[in-house]
C-alpha positions as CSV (number, residue, x, y, z in Angstrom):
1,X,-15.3,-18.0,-18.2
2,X,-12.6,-15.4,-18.3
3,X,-10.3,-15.0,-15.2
4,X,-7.7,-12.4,-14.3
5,X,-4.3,-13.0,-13.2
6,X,-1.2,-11.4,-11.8
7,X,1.1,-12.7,-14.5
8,X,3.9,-10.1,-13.4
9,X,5.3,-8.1,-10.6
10,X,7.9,-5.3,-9.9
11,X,8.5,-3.1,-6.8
12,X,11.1,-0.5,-6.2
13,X,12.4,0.4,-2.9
14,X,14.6,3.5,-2.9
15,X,18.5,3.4,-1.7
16,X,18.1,6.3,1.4
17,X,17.9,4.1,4.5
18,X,16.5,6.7,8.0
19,X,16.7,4.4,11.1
20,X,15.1,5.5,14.2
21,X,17.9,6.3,15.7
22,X,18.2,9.2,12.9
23,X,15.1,11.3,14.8
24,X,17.2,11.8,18.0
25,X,17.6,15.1,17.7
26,X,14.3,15.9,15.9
27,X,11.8,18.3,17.9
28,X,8.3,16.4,18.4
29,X,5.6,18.0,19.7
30,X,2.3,17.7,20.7
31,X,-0.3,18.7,18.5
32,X,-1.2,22.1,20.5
33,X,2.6,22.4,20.5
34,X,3.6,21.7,23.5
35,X,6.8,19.3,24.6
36,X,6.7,15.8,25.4
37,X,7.3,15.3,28.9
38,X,9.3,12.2,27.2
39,X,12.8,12.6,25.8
40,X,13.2,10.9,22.2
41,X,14.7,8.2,23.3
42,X,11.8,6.7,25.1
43,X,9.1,7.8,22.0
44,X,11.8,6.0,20.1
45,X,11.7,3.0,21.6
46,X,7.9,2.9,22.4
47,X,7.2,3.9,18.8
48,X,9.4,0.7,17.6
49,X,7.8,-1.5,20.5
50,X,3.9,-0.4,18.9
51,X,4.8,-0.2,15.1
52,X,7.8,-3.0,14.3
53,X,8.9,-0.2,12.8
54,X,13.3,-0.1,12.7
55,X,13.9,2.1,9.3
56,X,12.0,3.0,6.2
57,X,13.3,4.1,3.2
58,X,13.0,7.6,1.5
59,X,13.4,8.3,-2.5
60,X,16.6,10.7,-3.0
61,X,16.3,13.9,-3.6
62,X,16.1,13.4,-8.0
63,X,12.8,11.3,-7.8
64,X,9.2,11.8,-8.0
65,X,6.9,9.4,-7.3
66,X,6.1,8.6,-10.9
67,X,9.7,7.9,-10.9
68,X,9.6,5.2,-8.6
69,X,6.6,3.8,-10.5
70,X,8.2,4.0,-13.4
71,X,10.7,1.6,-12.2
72,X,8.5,-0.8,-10.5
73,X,6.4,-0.9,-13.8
74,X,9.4,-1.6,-15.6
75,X,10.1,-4.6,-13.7
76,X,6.8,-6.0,-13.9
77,X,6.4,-5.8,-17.5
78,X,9.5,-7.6,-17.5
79,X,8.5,-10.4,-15.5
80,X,5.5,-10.6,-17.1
81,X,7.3,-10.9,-20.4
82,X,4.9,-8.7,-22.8
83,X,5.2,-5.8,-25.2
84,X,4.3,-2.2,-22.9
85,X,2.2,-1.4,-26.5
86,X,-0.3,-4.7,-25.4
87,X,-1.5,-2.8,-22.3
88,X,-5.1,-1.6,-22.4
89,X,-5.2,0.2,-19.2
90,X,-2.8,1.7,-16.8
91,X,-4.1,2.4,-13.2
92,X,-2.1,4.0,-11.1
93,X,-3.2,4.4,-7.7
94,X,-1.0,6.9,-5.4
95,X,-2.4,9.8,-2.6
96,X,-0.3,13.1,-3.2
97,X,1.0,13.1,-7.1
98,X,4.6,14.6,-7.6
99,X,5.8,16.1,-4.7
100,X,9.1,17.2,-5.3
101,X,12.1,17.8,-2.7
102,X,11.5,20.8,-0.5
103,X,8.2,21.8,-2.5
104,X,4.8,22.1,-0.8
105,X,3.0,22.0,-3.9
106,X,1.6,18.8,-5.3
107,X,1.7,18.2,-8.8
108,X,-0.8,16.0,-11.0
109,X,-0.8,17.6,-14.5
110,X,-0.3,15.4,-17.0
111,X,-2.0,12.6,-14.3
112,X,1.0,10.1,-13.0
113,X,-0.2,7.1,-14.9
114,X,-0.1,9.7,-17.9
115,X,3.6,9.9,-16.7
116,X,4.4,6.0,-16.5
117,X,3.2,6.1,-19.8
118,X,5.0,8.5,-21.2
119,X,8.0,7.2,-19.6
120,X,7.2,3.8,-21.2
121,X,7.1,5.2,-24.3
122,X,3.8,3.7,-25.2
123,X,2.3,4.8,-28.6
124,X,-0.8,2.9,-28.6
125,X,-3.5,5.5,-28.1
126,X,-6.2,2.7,-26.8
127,X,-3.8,2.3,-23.8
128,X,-6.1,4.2,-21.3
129,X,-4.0,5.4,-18.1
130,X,-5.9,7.3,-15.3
131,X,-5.0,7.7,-11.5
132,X,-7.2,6.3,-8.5
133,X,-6.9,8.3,-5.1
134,X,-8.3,5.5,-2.2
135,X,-6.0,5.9,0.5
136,X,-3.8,2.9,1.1
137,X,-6.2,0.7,-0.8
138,X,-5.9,2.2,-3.5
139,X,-3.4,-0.5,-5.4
140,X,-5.9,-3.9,-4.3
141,X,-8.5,-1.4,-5.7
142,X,-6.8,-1.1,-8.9
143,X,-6.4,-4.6,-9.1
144,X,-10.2,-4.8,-8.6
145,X,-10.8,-2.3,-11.0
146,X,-8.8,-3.8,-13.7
147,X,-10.4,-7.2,-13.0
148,X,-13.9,-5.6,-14.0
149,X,-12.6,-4.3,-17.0
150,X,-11.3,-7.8,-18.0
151,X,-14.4,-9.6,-17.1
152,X,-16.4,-6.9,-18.9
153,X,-14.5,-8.4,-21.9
154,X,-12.8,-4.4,-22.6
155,X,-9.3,-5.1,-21.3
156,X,-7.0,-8.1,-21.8
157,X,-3.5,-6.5,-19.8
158,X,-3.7,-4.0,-17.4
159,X,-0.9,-2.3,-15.4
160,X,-1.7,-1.7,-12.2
161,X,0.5,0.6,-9.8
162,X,1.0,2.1,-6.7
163,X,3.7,4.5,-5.7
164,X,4.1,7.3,-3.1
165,X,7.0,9.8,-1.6
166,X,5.2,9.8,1.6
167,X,8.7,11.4,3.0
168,X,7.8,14.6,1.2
169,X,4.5,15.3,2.9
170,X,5.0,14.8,6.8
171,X,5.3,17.0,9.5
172,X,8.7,16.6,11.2
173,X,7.9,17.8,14.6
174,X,4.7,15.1,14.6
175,X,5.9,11.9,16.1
176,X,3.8,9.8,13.6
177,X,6.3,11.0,10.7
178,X,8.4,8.3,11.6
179,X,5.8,5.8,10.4
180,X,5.7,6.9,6.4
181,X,8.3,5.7,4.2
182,X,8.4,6.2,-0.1
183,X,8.4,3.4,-2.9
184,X,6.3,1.6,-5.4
185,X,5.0,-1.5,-6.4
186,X,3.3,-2.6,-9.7
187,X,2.1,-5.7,-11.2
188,X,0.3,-7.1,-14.4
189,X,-3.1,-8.3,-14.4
190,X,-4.0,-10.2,-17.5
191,X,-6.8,-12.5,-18.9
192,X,-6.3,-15.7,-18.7
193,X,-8.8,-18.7,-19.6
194,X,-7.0,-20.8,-16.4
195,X,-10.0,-22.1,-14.0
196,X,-7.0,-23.2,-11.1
197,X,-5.7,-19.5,-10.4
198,X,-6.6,-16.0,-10.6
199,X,-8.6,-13.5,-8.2
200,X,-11.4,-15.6,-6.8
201,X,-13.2,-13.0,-4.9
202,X,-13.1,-9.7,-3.3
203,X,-14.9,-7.0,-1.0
204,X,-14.6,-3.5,-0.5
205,X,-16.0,-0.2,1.3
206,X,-15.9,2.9,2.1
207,X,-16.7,3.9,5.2
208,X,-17.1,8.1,5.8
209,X,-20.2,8.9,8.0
210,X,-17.9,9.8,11.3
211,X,-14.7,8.4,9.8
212,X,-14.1,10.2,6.8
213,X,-11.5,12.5,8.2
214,X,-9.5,10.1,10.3
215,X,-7.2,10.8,7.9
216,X,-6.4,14.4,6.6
217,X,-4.3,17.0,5.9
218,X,-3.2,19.4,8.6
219,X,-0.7,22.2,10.3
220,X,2.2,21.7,11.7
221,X,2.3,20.9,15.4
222,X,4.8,23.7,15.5
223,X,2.9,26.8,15.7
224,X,5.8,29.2,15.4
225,X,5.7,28.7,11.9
226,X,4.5,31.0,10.1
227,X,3.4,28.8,6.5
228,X,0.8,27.8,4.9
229,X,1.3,24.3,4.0
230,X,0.0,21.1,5.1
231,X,0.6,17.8,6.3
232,X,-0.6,14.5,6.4
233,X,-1.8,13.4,9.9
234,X,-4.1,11.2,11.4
235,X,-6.0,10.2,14.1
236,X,-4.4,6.8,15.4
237,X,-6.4,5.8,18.1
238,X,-9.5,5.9,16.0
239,X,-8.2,4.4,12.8
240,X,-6.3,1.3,15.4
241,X,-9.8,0.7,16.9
242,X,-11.7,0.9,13.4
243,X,-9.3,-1.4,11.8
244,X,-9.5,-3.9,14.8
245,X,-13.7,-4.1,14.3
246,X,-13.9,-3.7,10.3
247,X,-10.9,-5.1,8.7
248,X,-11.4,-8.7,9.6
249,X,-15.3,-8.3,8.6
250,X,-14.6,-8.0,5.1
251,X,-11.4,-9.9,4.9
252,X,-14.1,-13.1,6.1
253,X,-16.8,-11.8,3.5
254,X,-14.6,-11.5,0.7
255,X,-13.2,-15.5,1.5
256,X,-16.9,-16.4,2.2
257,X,-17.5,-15.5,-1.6
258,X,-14.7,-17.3,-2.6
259,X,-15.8,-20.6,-1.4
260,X,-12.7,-21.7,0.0
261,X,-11.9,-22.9,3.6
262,X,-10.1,-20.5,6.2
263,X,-8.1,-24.0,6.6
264,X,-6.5,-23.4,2.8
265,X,-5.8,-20.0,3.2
266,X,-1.6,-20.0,3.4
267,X,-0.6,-16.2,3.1
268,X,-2.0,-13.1,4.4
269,X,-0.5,-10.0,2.7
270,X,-2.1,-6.9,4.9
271,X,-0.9,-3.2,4.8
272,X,1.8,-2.8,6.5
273,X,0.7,-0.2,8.5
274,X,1.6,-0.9,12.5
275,X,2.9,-4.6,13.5
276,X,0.7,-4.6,16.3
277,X,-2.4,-3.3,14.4
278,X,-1.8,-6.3,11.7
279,X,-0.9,-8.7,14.2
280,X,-4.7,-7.8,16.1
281,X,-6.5,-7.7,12.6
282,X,-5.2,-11.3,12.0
283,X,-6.4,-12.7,15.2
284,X,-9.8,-11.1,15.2
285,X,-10.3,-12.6,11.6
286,X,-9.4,-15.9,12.7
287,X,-11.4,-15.6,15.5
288,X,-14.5,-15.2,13.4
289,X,-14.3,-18.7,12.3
290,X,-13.0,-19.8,15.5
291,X,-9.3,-21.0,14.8
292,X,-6.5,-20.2,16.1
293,X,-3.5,-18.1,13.4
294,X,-1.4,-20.3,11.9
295,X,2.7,-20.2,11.9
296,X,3.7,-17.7,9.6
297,X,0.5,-16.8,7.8
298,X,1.3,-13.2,7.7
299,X,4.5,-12.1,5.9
300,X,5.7,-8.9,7.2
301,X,7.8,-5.8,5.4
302,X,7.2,-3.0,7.8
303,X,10.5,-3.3,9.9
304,X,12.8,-2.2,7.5
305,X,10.5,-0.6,5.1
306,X,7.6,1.4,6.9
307,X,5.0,2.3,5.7
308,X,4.6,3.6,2.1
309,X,0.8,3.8,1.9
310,X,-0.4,2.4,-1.1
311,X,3.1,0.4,-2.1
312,X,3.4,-1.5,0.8
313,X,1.1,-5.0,-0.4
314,X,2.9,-4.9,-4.0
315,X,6.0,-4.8,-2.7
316,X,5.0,-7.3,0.1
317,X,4.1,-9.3,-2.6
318,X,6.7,-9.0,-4.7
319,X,9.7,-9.6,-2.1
320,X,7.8,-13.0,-1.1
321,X,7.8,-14.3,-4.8
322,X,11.0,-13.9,-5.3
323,X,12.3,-15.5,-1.9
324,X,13.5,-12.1,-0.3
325,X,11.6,-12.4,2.8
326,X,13.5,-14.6,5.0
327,X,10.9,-17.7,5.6
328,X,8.4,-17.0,3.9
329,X,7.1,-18.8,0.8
330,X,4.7,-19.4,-2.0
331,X,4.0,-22.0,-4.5
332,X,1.6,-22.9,-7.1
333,X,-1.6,-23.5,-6.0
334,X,-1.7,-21.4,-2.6
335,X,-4.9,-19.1,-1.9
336,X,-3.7,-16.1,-0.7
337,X,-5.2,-12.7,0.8
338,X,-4.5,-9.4,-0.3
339,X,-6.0,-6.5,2.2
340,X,-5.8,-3.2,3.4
341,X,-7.0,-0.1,4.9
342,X,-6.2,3.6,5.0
343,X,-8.2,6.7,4.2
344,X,-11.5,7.2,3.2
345,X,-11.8,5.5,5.3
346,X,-11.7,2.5,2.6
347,X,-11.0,-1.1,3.1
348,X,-10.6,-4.1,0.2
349,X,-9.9,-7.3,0.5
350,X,-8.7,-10.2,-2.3
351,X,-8.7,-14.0,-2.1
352,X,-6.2,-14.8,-4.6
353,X,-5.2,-18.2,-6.0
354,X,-1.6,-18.0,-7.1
């Protein structure tokens, strides 16, 4: 039976470095427009105290977000150690294409996996690239995706990214800009005839009778300007308390198709999206099978990286292969699981045997 692996992995996490301490000065509101009766210091610090959240990183002012993908592919191919012309498929999974400094226009024409390619300079005509828009799932998605076309015996390498400027889209008098963060991550997923690793399972959804617009784009909280642009913004309350009941529901049926024991689970690689939201998700999925969390089952990027939607579990990944996450480790043989949540609203969960 044919299996799919990640045989190689690259992430790329920009050089600008904006610490909380950096939005003194900035002008929240509320989002009729009013002032906080709270000074910035105190939404600082109860901001940091909720999220984990100390700095994030932004892409300077000469990259797009293909660019950053184009980096993080670069590495993976590398790491994987095959020829760029090999690749059937390129999937690259991002939210608001090319969104360049200053601009409020979004650009997707050629699409950005069209980009990566072109920036690879990839002749091979059968090397198919197409985007996938699916919220901060979208790169485990891609990795689902390209698992299907593997098993369906149409792909042998796929290249599956995920990359986004989230910097260049927020509203800087919404508190909740201080949570997004830009970079990419990218991997290979490849055929491979091994029975003892590979992805062993997976679940996803998409949930968007009431909660489709939990997530959305929307004015600026300043209404003295006079623009018509938009902004990503969110509903936090709702998407904390959906998380908390739905997350852990399909993180346990995805490992319930797997066949292996909560016991031999060693890693959990969640979206960094809010410490205290992950921290809640992890317990509540242990909880259904009545344990308690192990010791540092959840590696965690979000302190001094943010949230970059869709990047965040490749690069998670990533930093923990290659031993860049202080205490934090994995070896041959070690069942992991990949998840995450974010618009749509969409969830997708991996169980992954390394």
């Amino acid at each position: 039976m044919i299996h799919s692996k990640i045989s190689g992995i690259g992430s790329f996490i920009p050089s600008f470095k904006k610490t909380n301490a950096d939005f003194i000065n900035e002008a929240f509101l509320n989002a009729d427009g009013s002032d906080f009766a709270a000074d910035n210091a105190d939404i600082i610090e109860k901001f940091k105290a909720i999220t984990g959240i100390e700095e994030r990183r932004y892409a300077t002012d000469d990259f797009n977000t293909s660019d950053l993908a184009y980096f993080a592919s670069l590495k993976a191919i590398e790491d994987a150690n095959i020829n760029p012309e090999e690749l059937d498929y390129i999937i690259f999974a991002h939210n608001f294409g090319d969104v360049q400094k200053d601009s409020s226009q979004s650009d997707l024409l050629p699409s950005l996996a069209t980009r990566v390619k072109y920036k690879l300079a990839i002749e091979n005509p059968n090397c198919v690239a197409y985007d996938i828009l699916f919220g901060c799932p979208g790169w485990i998605q891609g990795v689902i995706q390209a698992q299907a076309f593997i098993k369906a015996g149409i792909a042998k390498k796929c290249l599956v990214i995920g990359a986004e400027t989230l910097s260049r889209v927020v509203d800087k008098f919404d508190r909740d800009s201080m949570i997004y963060s830009d970079g990419a991550g990218a991997c290979i997923v490849e055929a491979t005839d091994e029975q003892s690793s590979g992805i062993l399972s997976f679940a996803d959804q998409t949930f968007a009778k009431d909660e489709a617009y939990y997530l959305f784009f929307g004015e600026s909280y300043n209404k003295n300007i006079e623009e018509n642009t938009r902004y990503i913004k969110m509903l936090g309350r709702k998407i904390y308390e959906f998380a908390l009941s739905n997350v852990p529901l399909a993180m346990k049926a995805a490992l319930d198709k797997s066949g292996v024991a909560i016991d031999d689970v060693k890693k959990i690689f969640i979206h960094q999206a809010n410490e205290k939201m992950d921290e809640a998700i992890i317990q509540r999925f242990y909880r259904l099978y009545k344990k308690r969390v192990p010791e540092g089952i959840m590696p965690m990027s979000i302190h001094e990286l943010g949230n970059s939607s869709v990047a965040t579990v490749p690069t998670l990944l990533d930093l923990v292969i290659k031993g860049l996450i202080p205490n934090q480790h994995i070896q041959k043989g070690d069942v992991l699981i990949l998840a995450s949540v974010g618009a749509g609203m969409n969830i997708n969960a991996i169980v992954y045997k390394y």
